[in-house]
C-alpha positions in Angstrom: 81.2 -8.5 -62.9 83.6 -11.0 -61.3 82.8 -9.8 -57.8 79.0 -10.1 -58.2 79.3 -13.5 -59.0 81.2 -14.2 -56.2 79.0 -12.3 -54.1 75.5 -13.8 -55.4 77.9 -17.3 -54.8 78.2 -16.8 -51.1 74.6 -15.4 -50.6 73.7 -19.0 -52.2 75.7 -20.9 -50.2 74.5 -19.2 -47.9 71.1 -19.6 -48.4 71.7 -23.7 -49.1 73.7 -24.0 -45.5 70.3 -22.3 -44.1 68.1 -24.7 -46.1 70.2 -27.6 -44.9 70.0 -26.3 -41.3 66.5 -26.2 -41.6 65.8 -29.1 -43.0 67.9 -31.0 -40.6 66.1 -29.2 -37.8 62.6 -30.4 -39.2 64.0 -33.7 -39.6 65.7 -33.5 -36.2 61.9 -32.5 -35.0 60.0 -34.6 -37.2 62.3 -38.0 -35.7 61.8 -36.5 -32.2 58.3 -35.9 -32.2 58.0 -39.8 -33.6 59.6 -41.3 -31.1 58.0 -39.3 -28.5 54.2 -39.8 -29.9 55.7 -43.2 -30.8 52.1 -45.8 -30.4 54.8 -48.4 -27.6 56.3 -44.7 -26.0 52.5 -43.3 -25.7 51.2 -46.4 -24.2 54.3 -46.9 -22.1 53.2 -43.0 -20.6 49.4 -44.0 -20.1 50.2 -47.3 -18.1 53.0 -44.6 -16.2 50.2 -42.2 -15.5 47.5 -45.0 -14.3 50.1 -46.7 -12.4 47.8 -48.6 -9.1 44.3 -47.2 -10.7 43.5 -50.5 -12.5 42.3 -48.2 -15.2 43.2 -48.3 -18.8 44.0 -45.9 -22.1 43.3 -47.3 -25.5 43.5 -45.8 -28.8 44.1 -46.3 -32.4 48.0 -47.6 -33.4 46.9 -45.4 -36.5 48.9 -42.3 -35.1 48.6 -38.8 -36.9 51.5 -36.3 -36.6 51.9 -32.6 -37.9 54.6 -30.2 -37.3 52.7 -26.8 -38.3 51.4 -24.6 -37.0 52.6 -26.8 -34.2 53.9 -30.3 -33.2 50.7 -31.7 -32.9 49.7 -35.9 -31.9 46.7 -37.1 -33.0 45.2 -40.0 -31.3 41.8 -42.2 -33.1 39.3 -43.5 -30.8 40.8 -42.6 -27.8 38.9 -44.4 -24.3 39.7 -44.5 -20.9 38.2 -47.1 -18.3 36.9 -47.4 -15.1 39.0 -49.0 -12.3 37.6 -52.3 -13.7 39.8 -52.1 -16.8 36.8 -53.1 -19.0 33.9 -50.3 -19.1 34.7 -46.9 -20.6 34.3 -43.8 -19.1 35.5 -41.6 -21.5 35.7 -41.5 -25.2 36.8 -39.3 -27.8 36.5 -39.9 -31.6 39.7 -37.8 -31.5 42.1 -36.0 -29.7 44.5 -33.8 -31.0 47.1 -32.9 -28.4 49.5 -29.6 -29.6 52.8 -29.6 -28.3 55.0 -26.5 -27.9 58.0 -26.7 -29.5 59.8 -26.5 -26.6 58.3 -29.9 -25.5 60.9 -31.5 -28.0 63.6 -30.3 -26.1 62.3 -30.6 -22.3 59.4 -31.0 -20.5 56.6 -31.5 -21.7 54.1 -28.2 -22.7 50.7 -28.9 -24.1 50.3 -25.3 -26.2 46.2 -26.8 -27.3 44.0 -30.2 -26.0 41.4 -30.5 -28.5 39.1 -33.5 -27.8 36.0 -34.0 -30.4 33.0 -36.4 -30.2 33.5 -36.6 -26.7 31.4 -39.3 -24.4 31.7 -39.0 -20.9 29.8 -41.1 -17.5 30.4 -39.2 -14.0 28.6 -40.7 -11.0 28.6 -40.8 -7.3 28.1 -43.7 -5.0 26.0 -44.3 -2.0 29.2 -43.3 0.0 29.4 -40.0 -1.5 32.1 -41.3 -3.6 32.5 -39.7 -7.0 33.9 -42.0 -9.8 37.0 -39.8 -10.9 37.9 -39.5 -7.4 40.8 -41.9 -7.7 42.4 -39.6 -10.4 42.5 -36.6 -8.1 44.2 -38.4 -5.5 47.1 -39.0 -7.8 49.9 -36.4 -7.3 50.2 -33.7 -10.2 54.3 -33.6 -10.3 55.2 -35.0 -14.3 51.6 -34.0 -15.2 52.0 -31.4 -18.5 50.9 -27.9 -18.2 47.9 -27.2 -20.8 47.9 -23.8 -22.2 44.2 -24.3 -24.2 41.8 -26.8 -24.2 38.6 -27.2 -26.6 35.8 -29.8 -26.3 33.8 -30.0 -29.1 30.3 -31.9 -29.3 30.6 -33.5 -26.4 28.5 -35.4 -24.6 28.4 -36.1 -20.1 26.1 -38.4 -18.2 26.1 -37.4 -14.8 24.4 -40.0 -12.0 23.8 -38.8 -9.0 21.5 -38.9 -5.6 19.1 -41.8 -7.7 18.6 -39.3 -10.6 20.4 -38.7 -14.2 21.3 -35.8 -16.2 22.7 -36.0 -19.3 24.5 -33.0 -21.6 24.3 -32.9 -24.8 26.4 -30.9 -27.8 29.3 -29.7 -25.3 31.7 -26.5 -26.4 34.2 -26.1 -24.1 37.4 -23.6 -24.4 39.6 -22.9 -22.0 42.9 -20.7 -21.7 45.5 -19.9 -19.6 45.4 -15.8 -18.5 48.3 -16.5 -16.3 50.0 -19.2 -14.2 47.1 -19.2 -11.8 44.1 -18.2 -13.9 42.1 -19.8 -16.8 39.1 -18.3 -17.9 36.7 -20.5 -19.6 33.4 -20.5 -21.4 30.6 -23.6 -21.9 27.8 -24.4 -23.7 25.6 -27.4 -23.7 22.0 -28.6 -23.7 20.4 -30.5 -20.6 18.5 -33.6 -20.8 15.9 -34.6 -18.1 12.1 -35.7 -18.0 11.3 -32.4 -15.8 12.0 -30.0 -18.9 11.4 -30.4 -22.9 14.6 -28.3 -23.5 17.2 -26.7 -21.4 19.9 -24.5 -23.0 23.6 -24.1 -20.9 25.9 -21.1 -20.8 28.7 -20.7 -18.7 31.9 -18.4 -18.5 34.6 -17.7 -15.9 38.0 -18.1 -14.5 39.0 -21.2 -13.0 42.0 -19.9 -10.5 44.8 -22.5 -8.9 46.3 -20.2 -6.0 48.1 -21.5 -3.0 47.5 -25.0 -4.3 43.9 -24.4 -3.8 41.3 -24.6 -7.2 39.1 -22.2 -7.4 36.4 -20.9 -9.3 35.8 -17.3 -7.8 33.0 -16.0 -10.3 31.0 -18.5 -11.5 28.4 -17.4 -14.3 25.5 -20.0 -15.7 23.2 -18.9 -18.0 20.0 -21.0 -19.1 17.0 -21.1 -21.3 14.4 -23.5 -21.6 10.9 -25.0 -22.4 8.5 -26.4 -20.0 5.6 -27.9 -20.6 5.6 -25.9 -23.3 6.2 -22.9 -21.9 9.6 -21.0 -21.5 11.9 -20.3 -18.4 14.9 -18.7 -18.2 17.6 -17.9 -15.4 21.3 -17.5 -14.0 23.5 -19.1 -11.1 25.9 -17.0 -9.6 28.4 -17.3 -7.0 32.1 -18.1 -5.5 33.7 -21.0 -4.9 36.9 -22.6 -3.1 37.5 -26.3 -3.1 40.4 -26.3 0.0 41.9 -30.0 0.1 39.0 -31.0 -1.9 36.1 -29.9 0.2 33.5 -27.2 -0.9 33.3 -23.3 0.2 31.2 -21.3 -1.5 29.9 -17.5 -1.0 27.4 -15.1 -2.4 25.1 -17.8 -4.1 22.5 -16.4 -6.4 19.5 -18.1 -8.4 17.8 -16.2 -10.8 14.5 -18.3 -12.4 11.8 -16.8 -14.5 8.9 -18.6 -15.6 6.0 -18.0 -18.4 4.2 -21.0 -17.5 3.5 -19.6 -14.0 4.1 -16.0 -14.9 6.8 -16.4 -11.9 10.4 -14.2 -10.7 12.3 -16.3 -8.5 15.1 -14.8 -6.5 17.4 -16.9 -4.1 20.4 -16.2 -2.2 22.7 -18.3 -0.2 25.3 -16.9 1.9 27.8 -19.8 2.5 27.9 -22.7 1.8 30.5 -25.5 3.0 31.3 -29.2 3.7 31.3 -30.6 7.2 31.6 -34.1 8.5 29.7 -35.7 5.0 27.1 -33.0 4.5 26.7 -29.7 3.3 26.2 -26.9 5.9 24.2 -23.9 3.9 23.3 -20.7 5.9 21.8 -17.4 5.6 19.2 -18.9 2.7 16.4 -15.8 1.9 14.7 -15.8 -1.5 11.9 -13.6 -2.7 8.9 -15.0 -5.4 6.0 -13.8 -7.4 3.3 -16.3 -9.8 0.1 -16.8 -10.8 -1.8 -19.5 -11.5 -5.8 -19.4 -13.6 -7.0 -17.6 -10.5 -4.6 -15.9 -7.9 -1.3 -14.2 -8.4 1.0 -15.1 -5.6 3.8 -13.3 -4.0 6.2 -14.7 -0.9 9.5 -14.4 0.9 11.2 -17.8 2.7 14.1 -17.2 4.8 16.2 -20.0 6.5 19.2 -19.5 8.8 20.9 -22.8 8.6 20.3 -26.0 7.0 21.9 -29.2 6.2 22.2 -31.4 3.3 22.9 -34.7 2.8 23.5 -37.4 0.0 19.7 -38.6 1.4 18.5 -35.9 3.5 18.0 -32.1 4.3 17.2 -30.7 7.4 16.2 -27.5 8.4 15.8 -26.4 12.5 14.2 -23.4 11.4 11.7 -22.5 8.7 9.7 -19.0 8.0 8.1 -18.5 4.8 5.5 -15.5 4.2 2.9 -16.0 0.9 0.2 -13.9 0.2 -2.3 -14.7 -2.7 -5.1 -12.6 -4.5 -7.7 -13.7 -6.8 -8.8 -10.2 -9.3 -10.6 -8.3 -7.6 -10.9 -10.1 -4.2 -8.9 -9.0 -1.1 -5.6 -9.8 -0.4 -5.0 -13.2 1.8 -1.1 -13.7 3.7 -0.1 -17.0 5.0 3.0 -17.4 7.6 3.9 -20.5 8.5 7.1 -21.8 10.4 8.5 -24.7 11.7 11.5 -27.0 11.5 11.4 -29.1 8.3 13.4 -31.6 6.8 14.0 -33.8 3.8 14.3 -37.6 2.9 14.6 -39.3 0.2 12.5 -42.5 0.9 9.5 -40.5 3.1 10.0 -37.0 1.4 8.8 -33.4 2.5 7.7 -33.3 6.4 7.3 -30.5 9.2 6.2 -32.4 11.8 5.2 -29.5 14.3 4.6 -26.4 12.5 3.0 -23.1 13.2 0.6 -21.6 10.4 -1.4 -18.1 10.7 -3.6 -16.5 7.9 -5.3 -13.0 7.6 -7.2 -11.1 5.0 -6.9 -7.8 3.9 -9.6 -5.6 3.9 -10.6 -2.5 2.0 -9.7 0.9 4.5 -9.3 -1.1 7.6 -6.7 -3.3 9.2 -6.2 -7.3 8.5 -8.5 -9.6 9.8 -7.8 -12.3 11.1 -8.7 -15.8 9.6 -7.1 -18.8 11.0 -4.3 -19.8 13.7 -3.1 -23.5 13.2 -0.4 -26.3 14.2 0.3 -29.6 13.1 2.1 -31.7 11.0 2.8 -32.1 7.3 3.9 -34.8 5.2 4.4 -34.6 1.7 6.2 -37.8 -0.3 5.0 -36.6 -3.2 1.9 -34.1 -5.2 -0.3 -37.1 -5.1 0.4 -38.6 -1.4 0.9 -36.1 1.3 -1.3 -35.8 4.6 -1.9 -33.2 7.4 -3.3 -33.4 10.7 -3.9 -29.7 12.0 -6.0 -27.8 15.0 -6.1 -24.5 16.1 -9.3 -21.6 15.3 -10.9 -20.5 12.7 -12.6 -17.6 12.4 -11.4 -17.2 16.3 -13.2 -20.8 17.3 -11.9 -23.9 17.2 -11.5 -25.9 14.1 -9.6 -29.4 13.4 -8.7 -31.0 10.1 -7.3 -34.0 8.9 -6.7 -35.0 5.5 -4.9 -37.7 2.8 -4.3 -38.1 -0.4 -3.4 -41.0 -1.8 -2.8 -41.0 -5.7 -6.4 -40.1 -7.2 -8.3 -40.0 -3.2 -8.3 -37.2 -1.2 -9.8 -38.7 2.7 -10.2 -36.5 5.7 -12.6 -34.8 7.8 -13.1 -31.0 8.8 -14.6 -29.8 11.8 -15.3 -26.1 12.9 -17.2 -24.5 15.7 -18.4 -21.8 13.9 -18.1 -20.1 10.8 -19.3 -16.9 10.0 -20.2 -17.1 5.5 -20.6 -13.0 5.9 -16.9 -12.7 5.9 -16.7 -14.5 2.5 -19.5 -13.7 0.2 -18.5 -11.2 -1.1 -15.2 -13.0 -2.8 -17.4 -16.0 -3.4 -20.0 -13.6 -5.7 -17.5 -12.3 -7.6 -16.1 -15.7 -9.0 -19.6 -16.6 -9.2 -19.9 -17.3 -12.9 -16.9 -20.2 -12.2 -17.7 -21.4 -8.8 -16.4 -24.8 -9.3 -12.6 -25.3 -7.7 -9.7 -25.4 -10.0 -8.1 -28.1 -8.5 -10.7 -30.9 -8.8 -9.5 -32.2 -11.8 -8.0 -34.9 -13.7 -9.2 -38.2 -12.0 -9.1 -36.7 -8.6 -11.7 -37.4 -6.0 -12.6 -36.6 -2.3 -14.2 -38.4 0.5 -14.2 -35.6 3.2 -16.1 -35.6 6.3 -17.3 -31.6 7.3 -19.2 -30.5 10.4 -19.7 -27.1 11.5 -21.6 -26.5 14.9 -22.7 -23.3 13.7 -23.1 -21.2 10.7 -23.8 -18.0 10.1 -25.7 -16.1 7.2 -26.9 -12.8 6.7 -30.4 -12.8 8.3 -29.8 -17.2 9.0 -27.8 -19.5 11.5 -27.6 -23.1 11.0 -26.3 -25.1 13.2 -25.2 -28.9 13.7 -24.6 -29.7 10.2 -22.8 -32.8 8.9 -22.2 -33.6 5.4 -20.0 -35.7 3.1 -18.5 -33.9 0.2 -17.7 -36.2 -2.4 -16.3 -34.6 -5.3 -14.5 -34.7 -9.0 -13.8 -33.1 -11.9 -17.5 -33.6 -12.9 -19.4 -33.2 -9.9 -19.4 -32.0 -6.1 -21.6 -33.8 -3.9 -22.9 -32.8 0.0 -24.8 -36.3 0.9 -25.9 -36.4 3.1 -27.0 -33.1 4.1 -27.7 -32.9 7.2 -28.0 -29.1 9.8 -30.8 -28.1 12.2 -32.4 -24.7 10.4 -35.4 -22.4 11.0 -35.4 -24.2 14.7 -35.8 -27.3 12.8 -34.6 -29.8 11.4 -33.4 -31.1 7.7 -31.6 -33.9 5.7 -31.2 -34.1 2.4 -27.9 -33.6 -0.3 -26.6 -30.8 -2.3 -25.1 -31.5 -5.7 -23.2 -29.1 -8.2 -22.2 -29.8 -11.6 -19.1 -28.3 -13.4 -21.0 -27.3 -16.4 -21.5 -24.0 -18.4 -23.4 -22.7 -16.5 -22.8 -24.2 -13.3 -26.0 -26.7 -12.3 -27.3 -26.9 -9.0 -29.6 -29.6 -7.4 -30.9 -29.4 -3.8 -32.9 -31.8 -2.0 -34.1 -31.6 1.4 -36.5 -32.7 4.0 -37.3 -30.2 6.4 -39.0 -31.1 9.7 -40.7 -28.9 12.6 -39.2 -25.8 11.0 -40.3 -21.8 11.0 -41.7 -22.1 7.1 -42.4 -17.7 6.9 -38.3 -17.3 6.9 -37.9 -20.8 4.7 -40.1 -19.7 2.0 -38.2 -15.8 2.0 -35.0 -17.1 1.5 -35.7 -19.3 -1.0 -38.5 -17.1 -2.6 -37.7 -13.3 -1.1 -41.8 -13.7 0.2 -43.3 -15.4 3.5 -46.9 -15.1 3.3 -46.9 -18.2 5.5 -45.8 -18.3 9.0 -45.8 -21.0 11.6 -43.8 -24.7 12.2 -44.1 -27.7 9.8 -42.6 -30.0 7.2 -41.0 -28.7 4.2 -40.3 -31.0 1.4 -38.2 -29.5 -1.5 -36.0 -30.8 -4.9 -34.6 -28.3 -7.2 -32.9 -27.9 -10.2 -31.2 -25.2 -11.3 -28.2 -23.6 -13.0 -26.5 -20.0 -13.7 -24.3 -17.6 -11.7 -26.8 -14.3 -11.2 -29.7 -14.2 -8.6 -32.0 -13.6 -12.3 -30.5 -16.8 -13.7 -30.9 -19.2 -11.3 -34.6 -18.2 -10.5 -35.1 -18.2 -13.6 -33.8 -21.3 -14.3 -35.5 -23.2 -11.1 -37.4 -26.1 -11.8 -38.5 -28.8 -9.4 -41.2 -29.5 -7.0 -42.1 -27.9 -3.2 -44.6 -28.8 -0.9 -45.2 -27.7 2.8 -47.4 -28.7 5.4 -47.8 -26.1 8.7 -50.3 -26.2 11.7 -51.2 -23.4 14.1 -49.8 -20.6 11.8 -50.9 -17.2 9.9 -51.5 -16.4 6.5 -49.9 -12.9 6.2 -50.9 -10.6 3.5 -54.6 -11.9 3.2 -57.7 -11.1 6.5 -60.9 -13.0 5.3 -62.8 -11.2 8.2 -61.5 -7.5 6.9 -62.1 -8.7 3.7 -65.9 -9.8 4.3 -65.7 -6.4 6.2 -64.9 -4.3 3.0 -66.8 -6.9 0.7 -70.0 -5.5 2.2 -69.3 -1.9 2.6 -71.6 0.4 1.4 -68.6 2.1 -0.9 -67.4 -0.9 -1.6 -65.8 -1.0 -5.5 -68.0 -1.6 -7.6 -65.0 -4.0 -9.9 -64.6 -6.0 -6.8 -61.7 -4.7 -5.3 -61.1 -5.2 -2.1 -59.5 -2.7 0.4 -58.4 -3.7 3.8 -55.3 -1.1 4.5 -51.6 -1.3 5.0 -52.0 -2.7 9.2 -50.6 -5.3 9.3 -52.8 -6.6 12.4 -55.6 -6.6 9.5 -53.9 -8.4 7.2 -53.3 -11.9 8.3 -55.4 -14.8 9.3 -55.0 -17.5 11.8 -55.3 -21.4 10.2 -54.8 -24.9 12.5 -53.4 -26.6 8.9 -51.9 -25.3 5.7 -50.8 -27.2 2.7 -49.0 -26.3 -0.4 -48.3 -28.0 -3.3 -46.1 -26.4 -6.1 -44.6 -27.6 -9.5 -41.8 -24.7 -10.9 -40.7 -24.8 -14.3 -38.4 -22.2 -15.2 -39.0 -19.8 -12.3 -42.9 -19.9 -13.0 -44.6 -22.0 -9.9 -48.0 -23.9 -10.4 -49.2 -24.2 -7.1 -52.3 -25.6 -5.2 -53.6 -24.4 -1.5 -55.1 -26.0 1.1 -56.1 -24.5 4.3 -58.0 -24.6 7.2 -58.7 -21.3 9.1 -59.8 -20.2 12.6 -60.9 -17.0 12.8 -63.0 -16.9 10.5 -63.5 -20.9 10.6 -63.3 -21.7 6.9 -61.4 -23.3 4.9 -59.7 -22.1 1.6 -58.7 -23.9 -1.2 -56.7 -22.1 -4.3 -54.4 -22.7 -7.6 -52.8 -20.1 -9.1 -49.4 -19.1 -11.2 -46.5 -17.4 -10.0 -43.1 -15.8 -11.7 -40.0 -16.4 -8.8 -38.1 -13.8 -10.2 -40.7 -10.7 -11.0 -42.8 -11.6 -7.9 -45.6 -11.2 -10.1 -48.6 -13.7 -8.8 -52.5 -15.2 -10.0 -54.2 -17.0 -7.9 -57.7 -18.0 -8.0 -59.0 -19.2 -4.0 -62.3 -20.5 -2.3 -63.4 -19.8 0.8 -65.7 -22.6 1.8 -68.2 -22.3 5.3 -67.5 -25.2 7.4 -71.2 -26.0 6.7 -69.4 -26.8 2.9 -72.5 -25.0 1.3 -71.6 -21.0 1.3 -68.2 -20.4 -1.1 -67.0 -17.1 -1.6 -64.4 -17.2 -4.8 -61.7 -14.6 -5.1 -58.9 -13.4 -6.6 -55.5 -13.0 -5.6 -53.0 -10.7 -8.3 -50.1 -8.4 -8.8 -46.8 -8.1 -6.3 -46.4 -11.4 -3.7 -45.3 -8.3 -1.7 -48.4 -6.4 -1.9 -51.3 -8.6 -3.8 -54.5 -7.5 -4.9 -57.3 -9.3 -3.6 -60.7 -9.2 -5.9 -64.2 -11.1 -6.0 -64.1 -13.7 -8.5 -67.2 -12.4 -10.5 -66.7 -14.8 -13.6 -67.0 -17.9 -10.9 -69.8 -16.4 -9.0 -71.8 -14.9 -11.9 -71.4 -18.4 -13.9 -74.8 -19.3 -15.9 -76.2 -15.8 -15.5 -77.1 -13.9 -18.0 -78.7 -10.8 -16.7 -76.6 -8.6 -14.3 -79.6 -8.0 -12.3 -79.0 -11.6 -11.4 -75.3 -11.3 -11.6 -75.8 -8.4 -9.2 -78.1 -10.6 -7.0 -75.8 -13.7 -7.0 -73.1 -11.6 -5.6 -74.7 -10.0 -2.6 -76.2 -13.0 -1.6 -72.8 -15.0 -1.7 -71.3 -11.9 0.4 -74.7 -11.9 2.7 -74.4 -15.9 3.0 -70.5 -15.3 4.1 -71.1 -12.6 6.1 -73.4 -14.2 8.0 -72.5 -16.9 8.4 -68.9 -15.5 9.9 -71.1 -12.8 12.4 -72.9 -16.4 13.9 -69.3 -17.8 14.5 -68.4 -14.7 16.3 -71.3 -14.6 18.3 -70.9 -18.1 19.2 -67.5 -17.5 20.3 -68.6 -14.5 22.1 -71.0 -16.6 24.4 -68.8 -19.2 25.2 -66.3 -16.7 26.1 -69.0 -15.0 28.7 -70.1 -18.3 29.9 -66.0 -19.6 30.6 -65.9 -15.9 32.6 -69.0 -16.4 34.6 -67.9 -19.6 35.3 -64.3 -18.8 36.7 -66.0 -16.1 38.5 -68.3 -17.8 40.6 -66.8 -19.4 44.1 
């Protein structure tokens, strides 16, 4: 019993010399870490550290101390200036700095940094001069290792190059893998007007070997929202920083967009600092995007290029886009050049080379256009280019400017050939009107073409103005030689649902038999004149707009045919003895029988809604009559009524007849109701009508027998000596 209590009396003391140790050793720990974290000994280590900087630490004399899990110093409202001694350029709320607990026996060890509510301003100068630069010249001897380091909410302005980005909500953590490696992780959001949101992620190993800082597998991950779209993306690559100046390797930029429906792929092979300017080589990226209309897909590769704090220049520029609207053929652009950056006059290649061609269904690419010029671009709403070369394979110019809202210029071509492109231009015919006439943008553009050619038309010499916005385009004036004539007038189309159309012209000296089948699909009129037209109309489909078509047309010709219609044939077949007895009159499918000669034509036509109201006016020559008519007629079904009058020159004998059915093929009847008129018996009916046929006929057999005569008397005439 004796020798357990002096054995549990030596475990006690024992355990109180162990107690007393330790407590001596925590107060031993406790008094060293006080005088080392003392406010005087901290600030007396600050002013040490900033010694010839001008720059000064502040914070708190309120100094917080723990000894577990670590020796730990925590500094309040901790700021350091800029070398002015006044402005801040970093502040913490607090920073907690754990010690090892070697640190209270030797040199310093910082085990954990942990820095919360963190501001922090970065900028560079005009010289290329970063703010912090002053601290890395210091040398590192007496400088603490750091084994971790966490940032929490932390907040960077960086100023740079005349533009500010700001991020938000910092985590940082670092740790130390080794003496040479820390890998690290960051996130943060990114503030800037060109993005609504802009998530960070980072990770990697930040390496000191050989002196030299590295960071040999960078990683930055980001999300974000776009005029209110999302993007996303990663930036990968190697970098060295050798006595402070920049290598880097293996560049990467991945950026995907929903707004544009775009991929984005672009890699740099080196990258390094020479003589105040980056030198970046071996530059190739690969895109795809789509806009309302086309989806676009491109390469760009640059050998070598330098940048600036204010410039980038490039002595060598290829860059391959093609572009495809649905449904439509396939059109590639190439363009190279030597371009270059500034950051007063902006964008420019001032002597580039640019080629297009077009795909084409089973064949090989055609050609389009072959141009060089220059570019300048300081911005999306002022850029100009001055450009010749061929179009088509003829020559072409253009010139144009925008400046803010105005888009001034002129075009010029030699010849364009419209074949090539109607077919793409009917398939987006239910939203002819260009996309990118909107907003408050407007043109002023000068266009002339020397020649242009249509399926079954060429026009040549035309000269217009296009004046154009969101609401309307406008060609005034309108002026081209057509038809071997001449015309002025304007051309005006409305952005509307449908899509309007209104075309005025003046027409002069011109062939009216094609006029009238383009714009109608029938010529029954041939010969030169005047040709005065003003439509209205709107719709996308060859059914719509004719049926749509309202306005007024009127025509003048002299010394032409009436095609379709032979008043002598039909006087011919108007007297037969098997002649119908409803009136129908026959005359046969030759042509050569089915047209007759006038010295003066007019027509006179209202259309409303694809029906035409017209009125006729002609005087023929063989017969010599003349013919006056009104009559109805549907644009789109070809479908016609027309009531005429052929009137003797004598103005007493008047034949009435009846023109109906297909412009193409009409049917020509006596007008019974008109000739008939006041009688009641059809004896007299019967009478009435042969003796308006007899009168006719007769009087068109003395005409020819007059004509006959003074034909023999001009050849006896010329025959005698």
């Amino acid at each position: 019993m004796l020798l357990y209590f002096r054995y549990n009396r030596l475990w006690l003391k024992i355990l109180l010399v162990l107690l007393l140790l330790a407590g001596l050793l925590l107060g031993g720990a406790y008094a060293v870490l006080y005088r080392v974290s003392s406010y005087e000994a901290l600030q007396q280590q600050a002013n040490a550290a900033l010694h010839g900087t001008q720059r000064k630490i502040s914070f708190d004399a309120d100094i917080g101390r723990t000894l577990f899990p670590r020796p730990t110093i925590v500094l309040h409202h901790f700021s350091l200036t800029e070398p002015d001694g006044q402005t801040p350029v970093v502040r913490a709320k607090e920073m907690r700095v754990g010690l090892a607990w070697a640190s209270l026996l030797g040199k310093a060890q910082v085990e954990k940094l942990v820095l919360a509510d963190v501001a922090a301003f970065v900028a560079r100068n005009d010289d290329g001069r970063w703010n912090f630069a002053d601290l890395l010249d210091r040398p590192s001897e007496g400088t603490p290792d750091i084994n971790r380091v966490h940032i929490s909410n932390g907040n960077l302005m960086i100023q740079a190059f005349d533009r500010q980005l700001e991020l938000k909500h910092i985590e940082y953590r670092q740790s130390r893998q080794s003496a040479e490696r820390f890998p690290y992780t960051l996130r943060a959001q990114a503030v800037h007007p060109a993005w609504e949101q802009l998530e960070l992620s980072a990770r990697g190993q930040a390496v000191f070997e050989r002196g030299v800082f590295g960071l040999p597998d960078v990683l930055v991950q980001f999300d974000g929202m776009e005029n209110k779209e999302s993007f996303s993306g990663s930036l990968s690559g190697k970098m060295r920083f050798p006595n402070r100046i920049l290598h880097a390797e293996q560049g990467k930029l991945i950026v995907r967009s929903n707004r544009f429906a775009s991929h984005t792929d672009l890699n740099i092979g080196r990258v390094f600092q020479q003589n105040g300017y980056l030198q970046i080589n071996d530059i190739n990226s690969v895109f795809t995007g789509s806009d309302e209309q086309r989806r676009y897909n491109g390469t760009v590769a640059v050998k070598q290029a330098q940048l600036a704090s204010d410039r980038l220049t490039v002595p060598d520029l290829v860059a391959d886009v093609s572009a495809q609207a649905s449904g439509s053929e396939r059109i590639h652009l190439n363009i190279k050049g030597a371009a270059n950056w500034q950051q007063q006059q902006g964008f420019a290649m001032p002597d580039f080379k640019l080629s297009t061609r077009q795909e084409q269904a089973g064949g090989l690419p055609r050609f389009i256009s072959e141009w060089s010029g220059a570019l300048a671009v300081q911005g999306v709403q002022d850029w100009q280019i001055k450009a010749q070369g061929a179009f088509d394979r003829h020559p072409a110019m253009l010139e144009l400017k925008r400046d803010n809202d105005n888009i001034d210029g002129q075009i010029e071509l030699a010849k364009l050939n419209l074949g090539n492109y109607l077919d793409n231009i009917s398939r987006h015919a239910e939203s002819p009107y260009p996309a990118w006439l909107k907003d408050r943008l407007k043109t002023d553009i000068l266009i002339t073409v020397n020649a242009l050619n249509l399926p079954g038309l060429e026009v040549f010499n035309i000269r217009t103005v296009l004046k154009a916005d969101e609401a309307q385009m406008q060609f005034s004036p309108l002026i081209a030689d057509l038809y071997s004539g001449h015309a002025e007038g304007s051309l005006s189309i409305s952005n509307s649902q449908p899509t309007q159309y209104t075309l005025k012209q003046k027409a002069e000296d011109v062939q009216i038999r094609p006029l009238m089948q383009d714009l109608f699909r029938n010529g029954s009129i041939s010969g030169k004149g005047r040709a005065d037209l003003n439509f209205t109309t709107s719709g996308s489909t060859r059914r719509e707009l004719t049926e749509n078509l309202s306005g007024l047309l009127s025509i003048n010709v002299e010394n032409g045919y009436w095609h379709g219609i032979s008043i002598r044939e039909l006087m011919k077949a108007a007297t037969a003895d098997d002649a119908a007895e409803d009136g129908t009159l026959s005359i046969g499918d030759d042509d050569t029988k089915r047209s007759t000669p006038f010295s003066a034509f007019e027509l006179k036509a209202k259309i409303e809604n694809g029906i035409s109201k017209h009125r006729t006016d002609g005087t023929f020559t063989a017969p010599a009559v003349r013919m006056t008519g009104k009559g109805e007629t549907n644009l789109y079904s070809g479908m016609m009524s027309e009531d005429l009058s052929i009137v003797s020159n004598n103005g007493r004998d008047t034949l009435p007849l009846r023109l109906s059915g297909s412009m193409d093929n009409p049917s020509v009847s006596l007008n019974y109701n008109k000739i008939t008129s006041g009688l009641n018996t059809p004896k007299e009916k019967q009478q009435a009508v042969t003796g308006a046929l007899k009168k006719q006929w007769e009087w068109i057999k003395e005409q020819n027998r007059k004509k006959q005569q003074e034909a023999q008397q001009t050849a006896s005439e010329t025959a005698q000596p």
